[in-house]
C-alpha positions as CSV (number, residue, x, y, z in Angstrom):
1,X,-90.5,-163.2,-7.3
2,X,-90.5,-164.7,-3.9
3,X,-90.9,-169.0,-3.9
4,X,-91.1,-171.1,-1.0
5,X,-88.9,-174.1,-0.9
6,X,-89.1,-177.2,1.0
7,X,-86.8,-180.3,1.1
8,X,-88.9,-182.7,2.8
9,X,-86.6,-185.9,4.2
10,X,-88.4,-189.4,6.0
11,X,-88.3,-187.2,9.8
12,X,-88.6,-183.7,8.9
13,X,-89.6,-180.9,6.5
14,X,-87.1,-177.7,5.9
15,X,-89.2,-174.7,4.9
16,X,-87.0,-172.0,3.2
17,X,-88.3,-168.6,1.7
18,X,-86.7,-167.0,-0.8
19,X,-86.9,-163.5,-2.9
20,X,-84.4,-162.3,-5.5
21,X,-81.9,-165.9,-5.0
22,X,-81.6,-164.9,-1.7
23,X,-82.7,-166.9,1.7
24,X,-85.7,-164.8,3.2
25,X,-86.3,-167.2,6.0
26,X,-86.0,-170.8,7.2
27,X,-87.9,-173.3,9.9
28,X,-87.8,-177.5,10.3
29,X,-91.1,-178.9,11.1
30,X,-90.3,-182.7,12.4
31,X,-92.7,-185.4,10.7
32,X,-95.6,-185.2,13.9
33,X,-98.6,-183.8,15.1
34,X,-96.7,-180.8,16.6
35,X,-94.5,-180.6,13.6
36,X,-97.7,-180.5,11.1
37,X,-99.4,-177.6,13.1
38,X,-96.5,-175.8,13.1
39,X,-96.0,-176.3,8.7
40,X,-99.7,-175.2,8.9
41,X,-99.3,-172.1,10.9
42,X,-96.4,-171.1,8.9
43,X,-97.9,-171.2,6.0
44,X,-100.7,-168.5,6.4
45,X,-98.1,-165.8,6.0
46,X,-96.1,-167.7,2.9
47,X,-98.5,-168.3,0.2
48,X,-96.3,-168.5,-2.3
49,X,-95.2,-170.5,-5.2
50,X,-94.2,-173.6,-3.8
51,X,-91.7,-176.2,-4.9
52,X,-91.1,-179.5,-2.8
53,X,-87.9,-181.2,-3.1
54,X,-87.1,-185.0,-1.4
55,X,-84.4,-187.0,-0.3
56,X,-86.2,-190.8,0.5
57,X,-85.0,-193.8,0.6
58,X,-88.5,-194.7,-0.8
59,X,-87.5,-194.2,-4.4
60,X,-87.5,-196.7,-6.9
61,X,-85.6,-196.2,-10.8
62,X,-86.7,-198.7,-13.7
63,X,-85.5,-198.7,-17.0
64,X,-87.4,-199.4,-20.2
65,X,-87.3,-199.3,-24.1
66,X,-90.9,-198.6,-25.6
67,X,-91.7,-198.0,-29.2
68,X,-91.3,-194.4,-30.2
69,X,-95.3,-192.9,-30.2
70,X,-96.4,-189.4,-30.5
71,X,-99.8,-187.9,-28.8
72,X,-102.3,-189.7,-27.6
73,X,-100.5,-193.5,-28.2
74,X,-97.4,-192.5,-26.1
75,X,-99.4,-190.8,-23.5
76,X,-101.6,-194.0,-23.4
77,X,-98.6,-196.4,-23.4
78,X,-96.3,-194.6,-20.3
79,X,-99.5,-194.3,-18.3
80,X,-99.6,-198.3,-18.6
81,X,-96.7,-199.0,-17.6
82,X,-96.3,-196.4,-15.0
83,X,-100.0,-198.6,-13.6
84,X,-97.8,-201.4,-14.4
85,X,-94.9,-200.4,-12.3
86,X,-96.3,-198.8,-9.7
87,X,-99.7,-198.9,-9.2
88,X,-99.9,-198.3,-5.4
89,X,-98.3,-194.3,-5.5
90,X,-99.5,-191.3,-7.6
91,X,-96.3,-190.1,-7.6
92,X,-94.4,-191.5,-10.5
93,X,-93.2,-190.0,-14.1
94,X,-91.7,-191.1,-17.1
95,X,-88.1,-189.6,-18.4
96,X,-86.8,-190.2,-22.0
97,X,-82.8,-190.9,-21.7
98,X,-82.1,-191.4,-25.1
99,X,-83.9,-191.9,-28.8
100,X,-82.0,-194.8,-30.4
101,X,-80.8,-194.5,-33.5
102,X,-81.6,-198.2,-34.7
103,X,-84.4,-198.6,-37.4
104,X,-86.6,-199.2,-34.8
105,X,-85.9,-195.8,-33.4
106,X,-87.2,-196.6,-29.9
107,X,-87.2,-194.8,-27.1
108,X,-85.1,-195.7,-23.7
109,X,-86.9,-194.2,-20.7
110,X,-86.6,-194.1,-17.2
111,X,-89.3,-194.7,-15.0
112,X,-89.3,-193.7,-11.7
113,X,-91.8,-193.3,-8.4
114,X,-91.7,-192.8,-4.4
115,X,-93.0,-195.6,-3.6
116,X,-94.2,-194.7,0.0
117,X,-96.9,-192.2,-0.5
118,X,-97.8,-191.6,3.4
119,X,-94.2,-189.8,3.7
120,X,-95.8,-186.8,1.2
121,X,-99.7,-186.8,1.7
122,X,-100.0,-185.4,5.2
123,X,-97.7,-182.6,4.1
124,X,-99.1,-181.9,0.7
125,X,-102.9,-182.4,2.9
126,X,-101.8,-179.4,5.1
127,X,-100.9,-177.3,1.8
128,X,-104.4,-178.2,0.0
129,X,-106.3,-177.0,3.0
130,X,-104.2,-173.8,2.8
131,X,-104.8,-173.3,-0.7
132,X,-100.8,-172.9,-2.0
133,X,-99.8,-172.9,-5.4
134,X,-97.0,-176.4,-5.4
135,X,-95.6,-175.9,-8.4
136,X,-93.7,-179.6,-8.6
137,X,-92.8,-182.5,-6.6
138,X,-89.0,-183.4,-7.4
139,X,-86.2,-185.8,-5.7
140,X,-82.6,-185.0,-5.2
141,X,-81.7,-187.9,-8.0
142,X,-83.7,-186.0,-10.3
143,X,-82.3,-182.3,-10.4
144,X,-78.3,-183.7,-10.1
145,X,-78.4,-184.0,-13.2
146,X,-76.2,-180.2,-14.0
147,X,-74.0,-180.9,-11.4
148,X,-71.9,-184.0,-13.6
149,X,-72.9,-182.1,-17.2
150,X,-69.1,-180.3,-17.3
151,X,-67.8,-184.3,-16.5
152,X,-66.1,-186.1,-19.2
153,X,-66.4,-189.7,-17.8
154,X,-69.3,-192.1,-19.2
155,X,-69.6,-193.4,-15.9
156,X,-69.8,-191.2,-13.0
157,X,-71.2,-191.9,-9.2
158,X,-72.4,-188.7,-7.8
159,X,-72.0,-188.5,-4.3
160,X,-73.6,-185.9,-1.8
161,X,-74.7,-185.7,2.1
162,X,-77.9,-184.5,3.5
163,X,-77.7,-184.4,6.6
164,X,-81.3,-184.7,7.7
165,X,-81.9,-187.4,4.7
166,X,-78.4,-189.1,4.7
167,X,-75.6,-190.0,1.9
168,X,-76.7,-189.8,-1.2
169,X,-74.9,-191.5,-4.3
170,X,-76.7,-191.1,-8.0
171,X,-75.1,-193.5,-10.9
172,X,-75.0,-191.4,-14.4
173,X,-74.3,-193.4,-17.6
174,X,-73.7,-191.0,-20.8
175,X,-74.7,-188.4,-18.2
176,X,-78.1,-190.2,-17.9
177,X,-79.2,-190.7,-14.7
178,X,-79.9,-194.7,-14.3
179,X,-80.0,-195.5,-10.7
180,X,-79.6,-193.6,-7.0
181,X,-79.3,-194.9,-3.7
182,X,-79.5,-193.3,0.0
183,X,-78.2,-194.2,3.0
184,X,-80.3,-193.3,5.8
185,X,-78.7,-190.6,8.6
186,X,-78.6,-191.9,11.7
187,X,-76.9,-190.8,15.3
188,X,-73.4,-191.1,14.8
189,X,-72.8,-191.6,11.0
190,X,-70.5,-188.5,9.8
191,X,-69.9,-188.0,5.9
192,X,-66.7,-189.0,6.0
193,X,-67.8,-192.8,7.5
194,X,-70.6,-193.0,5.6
195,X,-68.6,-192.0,2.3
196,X,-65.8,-194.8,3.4
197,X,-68.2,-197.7,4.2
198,X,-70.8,-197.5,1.1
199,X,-68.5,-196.5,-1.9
200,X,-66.9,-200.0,-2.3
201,X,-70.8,-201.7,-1.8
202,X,-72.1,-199.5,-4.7
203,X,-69.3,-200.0,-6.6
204,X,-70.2,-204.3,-6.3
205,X,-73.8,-202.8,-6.6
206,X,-73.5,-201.2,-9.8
207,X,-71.6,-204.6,-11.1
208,X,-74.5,-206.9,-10.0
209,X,-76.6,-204.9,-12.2
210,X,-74.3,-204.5,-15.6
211,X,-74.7,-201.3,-15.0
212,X,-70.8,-200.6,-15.1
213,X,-68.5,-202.5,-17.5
214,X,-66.5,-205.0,-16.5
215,X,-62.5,-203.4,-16.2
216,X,-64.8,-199.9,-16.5
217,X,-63.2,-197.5,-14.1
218,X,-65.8,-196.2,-12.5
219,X,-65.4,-192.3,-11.5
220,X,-66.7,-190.8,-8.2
221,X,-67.6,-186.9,-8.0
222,X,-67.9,-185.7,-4.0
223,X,-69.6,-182.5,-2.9
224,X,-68.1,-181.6,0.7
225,X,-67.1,-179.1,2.9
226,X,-63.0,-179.0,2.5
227,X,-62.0,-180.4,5.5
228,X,-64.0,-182.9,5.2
229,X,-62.8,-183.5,1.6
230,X,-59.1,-183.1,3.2
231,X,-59.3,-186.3,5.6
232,X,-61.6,-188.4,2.8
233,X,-58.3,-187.7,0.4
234,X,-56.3,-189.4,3.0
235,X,-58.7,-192.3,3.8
236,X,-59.9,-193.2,0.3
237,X,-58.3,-196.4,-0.5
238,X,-56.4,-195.7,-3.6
239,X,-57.6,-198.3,-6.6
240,X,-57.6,-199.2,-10.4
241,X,-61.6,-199.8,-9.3
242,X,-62.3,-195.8,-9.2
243,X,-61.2,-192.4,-9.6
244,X,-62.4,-189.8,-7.4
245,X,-63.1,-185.8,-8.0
246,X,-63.6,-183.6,-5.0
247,X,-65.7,-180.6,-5.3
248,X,-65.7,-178.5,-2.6
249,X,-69.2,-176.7,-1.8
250,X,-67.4,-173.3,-1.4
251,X,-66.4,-173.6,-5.1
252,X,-69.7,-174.8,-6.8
253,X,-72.0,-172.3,-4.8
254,X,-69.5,-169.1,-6.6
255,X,-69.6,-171.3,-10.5
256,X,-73.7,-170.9,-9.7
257,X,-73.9,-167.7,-7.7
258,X,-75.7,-169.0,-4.7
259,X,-75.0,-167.0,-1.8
260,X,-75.0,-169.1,1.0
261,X,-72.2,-170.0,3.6
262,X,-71.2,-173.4,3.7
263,X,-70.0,-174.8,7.5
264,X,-70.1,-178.5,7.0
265,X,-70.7,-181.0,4.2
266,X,-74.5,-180.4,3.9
267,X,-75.5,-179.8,0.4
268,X,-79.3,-179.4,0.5
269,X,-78.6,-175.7,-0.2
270,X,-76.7,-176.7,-3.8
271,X,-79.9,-178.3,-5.0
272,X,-82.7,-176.2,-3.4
273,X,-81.1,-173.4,-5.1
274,X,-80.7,-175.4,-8.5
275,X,-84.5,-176.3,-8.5
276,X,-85.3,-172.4,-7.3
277,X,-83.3,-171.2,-10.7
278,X,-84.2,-174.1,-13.1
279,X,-86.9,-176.8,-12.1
280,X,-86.8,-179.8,-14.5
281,X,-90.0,-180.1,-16.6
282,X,-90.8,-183.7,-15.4
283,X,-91.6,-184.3,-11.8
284,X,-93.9,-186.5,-9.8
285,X,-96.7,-183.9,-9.1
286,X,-100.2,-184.6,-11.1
287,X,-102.9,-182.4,-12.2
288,X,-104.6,-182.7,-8.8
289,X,-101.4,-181.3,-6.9
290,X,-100.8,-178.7,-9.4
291,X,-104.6,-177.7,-9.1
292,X,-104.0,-173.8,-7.3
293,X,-100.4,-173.3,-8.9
294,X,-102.6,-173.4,-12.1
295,X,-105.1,-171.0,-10.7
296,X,-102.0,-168.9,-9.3
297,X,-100.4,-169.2,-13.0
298,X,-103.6,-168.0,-14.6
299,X,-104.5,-165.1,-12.0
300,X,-100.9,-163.6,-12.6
301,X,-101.0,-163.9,-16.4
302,X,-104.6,-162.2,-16.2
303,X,-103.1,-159.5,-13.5
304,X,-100.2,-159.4,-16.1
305,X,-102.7,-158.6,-19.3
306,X,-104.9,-156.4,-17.2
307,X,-101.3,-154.2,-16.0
308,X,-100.4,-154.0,-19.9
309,X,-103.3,-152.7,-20.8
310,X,-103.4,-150.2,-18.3
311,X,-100.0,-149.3,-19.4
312,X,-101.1,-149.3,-22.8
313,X,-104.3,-146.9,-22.1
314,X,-101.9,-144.6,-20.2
315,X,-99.1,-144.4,-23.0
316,X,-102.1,-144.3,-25.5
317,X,-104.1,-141.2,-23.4
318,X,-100.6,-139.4,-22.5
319,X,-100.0,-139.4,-26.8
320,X,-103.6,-138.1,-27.3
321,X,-103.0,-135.7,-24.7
322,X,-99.8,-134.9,-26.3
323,X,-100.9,-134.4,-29.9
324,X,-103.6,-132.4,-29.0
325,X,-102.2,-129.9,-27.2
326,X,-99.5,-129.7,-30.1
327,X,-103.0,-129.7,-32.3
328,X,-103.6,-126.6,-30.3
329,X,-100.4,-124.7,-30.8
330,X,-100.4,-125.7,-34.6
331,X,-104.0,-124.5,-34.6
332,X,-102.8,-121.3,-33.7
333,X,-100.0,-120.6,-35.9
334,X,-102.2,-121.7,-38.6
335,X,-104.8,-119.0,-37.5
336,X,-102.1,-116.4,-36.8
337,X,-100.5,-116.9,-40.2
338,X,-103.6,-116.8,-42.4
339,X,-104.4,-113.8,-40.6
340,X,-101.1,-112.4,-41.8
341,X,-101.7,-113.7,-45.4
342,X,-105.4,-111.9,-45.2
343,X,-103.8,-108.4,-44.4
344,X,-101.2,-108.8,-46.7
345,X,-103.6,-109.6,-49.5
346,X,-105.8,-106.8,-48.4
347,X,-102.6,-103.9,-48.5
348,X,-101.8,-105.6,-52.0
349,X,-105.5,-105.3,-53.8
350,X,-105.2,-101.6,-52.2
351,X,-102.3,-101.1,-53.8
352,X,-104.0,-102.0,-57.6
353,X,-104.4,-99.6,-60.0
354,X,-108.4,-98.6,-61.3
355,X,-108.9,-101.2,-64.2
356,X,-112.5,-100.7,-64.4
357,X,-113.9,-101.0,-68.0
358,X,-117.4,-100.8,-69.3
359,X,-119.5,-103.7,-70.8
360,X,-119.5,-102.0,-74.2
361,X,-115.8,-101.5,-74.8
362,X,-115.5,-105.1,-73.3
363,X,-117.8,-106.8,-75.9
364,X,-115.5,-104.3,-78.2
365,X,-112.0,-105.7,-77.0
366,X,-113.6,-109.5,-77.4
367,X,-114.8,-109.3,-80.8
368,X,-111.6,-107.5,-81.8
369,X,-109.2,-110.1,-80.3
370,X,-112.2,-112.8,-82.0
371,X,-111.2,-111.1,-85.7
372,X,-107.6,-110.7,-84.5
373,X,-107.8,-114.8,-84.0
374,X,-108.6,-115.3,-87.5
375,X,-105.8,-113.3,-89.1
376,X,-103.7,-115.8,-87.4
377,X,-104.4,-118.6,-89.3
378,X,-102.3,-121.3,-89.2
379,X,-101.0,-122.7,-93.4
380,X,-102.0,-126.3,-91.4
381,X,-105.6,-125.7,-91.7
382,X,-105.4,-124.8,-95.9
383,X,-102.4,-127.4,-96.5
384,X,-104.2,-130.5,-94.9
385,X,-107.1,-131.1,-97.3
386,X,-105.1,-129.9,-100.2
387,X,-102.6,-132.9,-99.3
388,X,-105.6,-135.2,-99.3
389,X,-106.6,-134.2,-102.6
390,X,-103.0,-134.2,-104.6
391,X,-103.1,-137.8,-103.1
392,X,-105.6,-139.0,-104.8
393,X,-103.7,-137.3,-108.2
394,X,-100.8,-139.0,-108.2
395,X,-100.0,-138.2,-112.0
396,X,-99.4,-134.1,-110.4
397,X,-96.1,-133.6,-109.2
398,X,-95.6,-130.5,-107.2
399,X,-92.0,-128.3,-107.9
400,X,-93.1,-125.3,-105.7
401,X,-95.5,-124.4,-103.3
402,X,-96.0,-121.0,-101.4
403,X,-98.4,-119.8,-98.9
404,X,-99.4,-116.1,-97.4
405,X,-102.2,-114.0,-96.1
406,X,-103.9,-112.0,-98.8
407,X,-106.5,-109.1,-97.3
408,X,-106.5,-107.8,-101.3
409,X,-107.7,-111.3,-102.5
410,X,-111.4,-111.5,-103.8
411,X,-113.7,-112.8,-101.2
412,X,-116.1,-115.7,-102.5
413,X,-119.5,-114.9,-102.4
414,X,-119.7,-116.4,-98.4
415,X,-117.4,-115.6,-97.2
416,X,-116.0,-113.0,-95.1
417,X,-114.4,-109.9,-96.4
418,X,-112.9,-108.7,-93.6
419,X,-110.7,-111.8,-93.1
420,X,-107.5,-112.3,-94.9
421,X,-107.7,-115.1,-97.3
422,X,-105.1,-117.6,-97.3
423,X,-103.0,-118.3,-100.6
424,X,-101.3,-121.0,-101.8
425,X,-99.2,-120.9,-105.5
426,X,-98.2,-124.0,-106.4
427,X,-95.9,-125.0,-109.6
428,X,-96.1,-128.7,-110.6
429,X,-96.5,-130.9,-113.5
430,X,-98.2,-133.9,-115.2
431,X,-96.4,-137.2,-116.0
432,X,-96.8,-139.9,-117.5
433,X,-99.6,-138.4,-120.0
434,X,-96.5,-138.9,-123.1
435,X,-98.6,-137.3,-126.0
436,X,-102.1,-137.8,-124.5
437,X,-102.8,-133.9,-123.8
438,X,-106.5,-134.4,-123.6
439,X,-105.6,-136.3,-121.2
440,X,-103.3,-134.4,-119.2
441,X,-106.0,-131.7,-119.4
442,X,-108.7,-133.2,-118.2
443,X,-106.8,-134.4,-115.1
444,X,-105.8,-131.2,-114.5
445,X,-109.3,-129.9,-114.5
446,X,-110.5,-132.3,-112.3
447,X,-107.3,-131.6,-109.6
448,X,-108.8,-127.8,-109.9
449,X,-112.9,-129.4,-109.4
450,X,-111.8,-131.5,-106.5
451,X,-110.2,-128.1,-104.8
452,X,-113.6,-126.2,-105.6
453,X,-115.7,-128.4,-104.0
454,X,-113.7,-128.2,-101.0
455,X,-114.4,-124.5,-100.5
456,X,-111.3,-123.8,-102.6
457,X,-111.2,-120.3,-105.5
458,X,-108.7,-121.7,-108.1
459,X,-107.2,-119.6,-111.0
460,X,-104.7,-121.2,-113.4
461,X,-102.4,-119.0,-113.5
462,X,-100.5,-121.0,-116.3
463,X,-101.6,-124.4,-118.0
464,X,-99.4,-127.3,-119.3
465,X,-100.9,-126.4,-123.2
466,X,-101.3,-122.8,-124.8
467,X,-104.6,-123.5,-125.5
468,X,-105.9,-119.5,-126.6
469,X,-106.7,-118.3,-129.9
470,X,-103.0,-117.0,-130.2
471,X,-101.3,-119.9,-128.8
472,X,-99.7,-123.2,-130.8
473,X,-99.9,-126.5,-129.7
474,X,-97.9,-128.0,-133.2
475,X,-95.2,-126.2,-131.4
476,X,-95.7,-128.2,-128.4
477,X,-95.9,-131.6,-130.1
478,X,-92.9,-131.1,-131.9
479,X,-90.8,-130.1,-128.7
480,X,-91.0,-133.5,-126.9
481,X,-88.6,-132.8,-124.3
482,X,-90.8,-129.9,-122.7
483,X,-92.5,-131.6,-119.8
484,X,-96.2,-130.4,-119.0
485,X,-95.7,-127.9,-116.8
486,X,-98.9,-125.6,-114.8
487,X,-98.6,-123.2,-111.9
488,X,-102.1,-122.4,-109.6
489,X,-103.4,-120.4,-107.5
490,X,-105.6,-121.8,-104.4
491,X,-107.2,-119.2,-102.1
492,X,-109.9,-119.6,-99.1
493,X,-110.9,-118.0,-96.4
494,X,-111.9,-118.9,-93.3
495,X,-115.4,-118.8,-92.3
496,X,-117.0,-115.9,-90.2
């Protein structure tokens, strides 16, 4: 995605486009009449996201610990004190540094503003009228932040030359950023002077403030060119005051893959191409600047649906497409296989044998297998209710029991002749009747009752007394040991 970036100092604006991390195209427009005409004209052919980047002396850093607020409270209490602090410039924001950890749990923050608003508005004026999407308004101070992260000191003086803005030197405590200072660039001032004659007044700057311990070494990170790093090696006074670390541009542009040729100590390029890759969320832009880079953010996202949906109608019409037309090939394998099946099944019921039988020696072959049915009878359907009734004559004990198909048996009066009867013989005897044989009789005749009324023919076929004309029950009684034996003979048949 290509972005426009410009690095606007207090006498000129760069303009830089860029696609894919790589510079596009650059132009300076100087802070006049001519110089805005120029931003203007350039600007019909590069509307693009936009992301303005300063270097002014104009910028002020205030710290402050507020009560920790969520919502609407915090937003209510920064936007006091940001009317508090600096009421005469909309562009201002509010950084937390650091949640303490005291009961309290407040919050230090770092307010911060450019203070002289008539450096910005004609250029962000030309932009309005031209309809650009800025996407932020940041400062130099505010995106250095990366470049000390990989520094182990607590107390660390960031130093860096612009040459259309001047020396710039940012104070980080805890890698915090708490204070930044710039010294202007005027005709004659190198980096290598400039570097020489401020160090030792920020370093009684810092101490005016508190802002560096006292007996704190205070350690000073330079971004140069490496001949100009060479000679400040040899001109830095060597003290117990600070401790210096020279970065040369070369190096840090290959740790951060900018592509970009370094030929002096200028290191605009480092941070336009830090705030191209990763633009802090904070900045001093409000909703009014912002006002078409929301439009441009919500056009894109809407071009961005609209381009997935089309996608997703394409994918979804190429699968219809798809299955159909493998629809249609299955469609016809199915039809060419049930055709197969249909001549198959046509050869086989040619190949059947005449089975053709009339009605008459059908209804024959039914009723015959009907009677053949009943032969079959299963001993279940006979032994089942005669179970039910020894149970209720539990004074019969059973010895024997034996079951077959009679067709010889005599048929009751009901019931069919044709139909083998069922037979059971069973051999039991009565107990518990001692010497009662009227007794013992009488239950045996009503065993033999309860099996007539259940469709039941019974014939004794030998009783537990000889009770005929020729028979002798004295002969019984005397014999005590013979127990009262009977045997039985149950028949039935089943209906028609």
């Amino acid at each position: 995605m290509e972005k426009l970036l410009l690095f606007l100092s207090a006498h000129q604006l760069h303009a830089q486009l860029m696609a894919g991390g790589k510079i596009v195209t650059q132009h300076e427009f100087g802070n006049s009449q001519e110089g805005h005409e120029g931003f203007a004209a350039f600007l019909q052919s590069a509307k693009h996201p936009t992301y303005l980047l300063t270097d002014l002396i104009e910028e002020d850093f205030r710290h402050e610990t507020v009560p920790h607020l969520v919502g609407r409270s915090r937003s209510a209490l920064l936007q006091r004190k940001l009317e508090q602090f600096y009421r005469g410039t909309p562009f201002h924001q509010a950084t937390l540094l650091l949640l303490q950890k005291t009961a309290r749990r407040d919050d230090d923050m770092l307010f911060s503003a450019l203070t002289n608003p008539a450096l910005i508005t004609p250029w962000l004026a030309i932009m309005r009228a031209q309809q650009i999407p800025l996407a932020g308004i940041y400062s130099v101070p505010q995106i250095s932040t990366p470049l000390v992260q990989d520094h182990p000191s607590n107390h660390l003086l960031l130093v860096s030359w612009e040459k259309s803005a001047g020396l710039r030197q940012t104070y980080f405590s805890d890698h915090c950023l708490q204070i930044s200072r710039l010294t202007p660039a005027h005709a004659g001032l190198t980096f290598q002077n400039a570097v020489v004659s401020e160090l030792a007044r920020t370093y009684q700057y810092l101490k005016s403030l508190s802002l560096l311990p006292a007996g704190q070494t205070l350690d000073v990170r330079l971004l140069g060119h490496s001949h100009d790093l060479i000679e400040l090696q040899l001109e830095l006074p060597r003290s117990a005051d600070m401790r210096y670390d020279f970065v040369d541009l070369a190096d840090l542009a290959r740790q951060r893959n900018i592509d970009y040729r370094f030929a002096d100590s200028d290191a605009s390029q480092i941070f336009l191409h830090q705030l191209a890759a990763r633009p802090p969320q904070t900045h001093y832009a409000n909703a009014t600047h912002l006002h078409y880079f929301t439009l441009w953010q919500l056009r894109r996202a809407l071009n961005l649906a609209s381009g997935a949906l089309l996608l997703g109608m394409l994918l979804w019409g190429a699968a219809s497409l798809w299955q159909s037309s493998g629809d249609a090939a299955e469609a016809v394998a199915l039809k060419t296989t049930a055709q197969l099946t249909e001549n198959e099944a046509r050869q086989i019921a040619l190949a059947f044998p005449d089975t053709y039988a009339p009605a008459a020696d059908m209804k024959a072959g039914v009723s015959a297998m009907r009677r053949l049915g009943r032969y079959d009878a299963a001993p279940s359907g006979i032994l089942h209710p005669l179970s039910m009734i020894l149970d209720r004559h539990p004074r019969i004990e059973l010895d024997d029991l034996a079951w077959r198909m009679d067709a010889t048996e005599p048929a009751a009066p009901n019931a069919p002749a044709d139909v083998p009867a069922q037979v059971i013989t069973i051999k039991g005897r009565l107990i518990d009747f001692a010497n009662d044989y009227r007794a013992a009789l009488s239950h045996l005749e009503n065993f033999r009752r309860n099996l007539a009324a259940q469709g039941f023919q019974v014939t004794v076929l030998a009783g537990p007394l000889d009770v005929s004309p020729g028979g002798s029950i004295a002969d019984q009684r005397e014999t005590r040991a013979t127990p009262l034996n009977f045997s039985l003979k149950i028949s039935r048949r089943p209906p028609a």
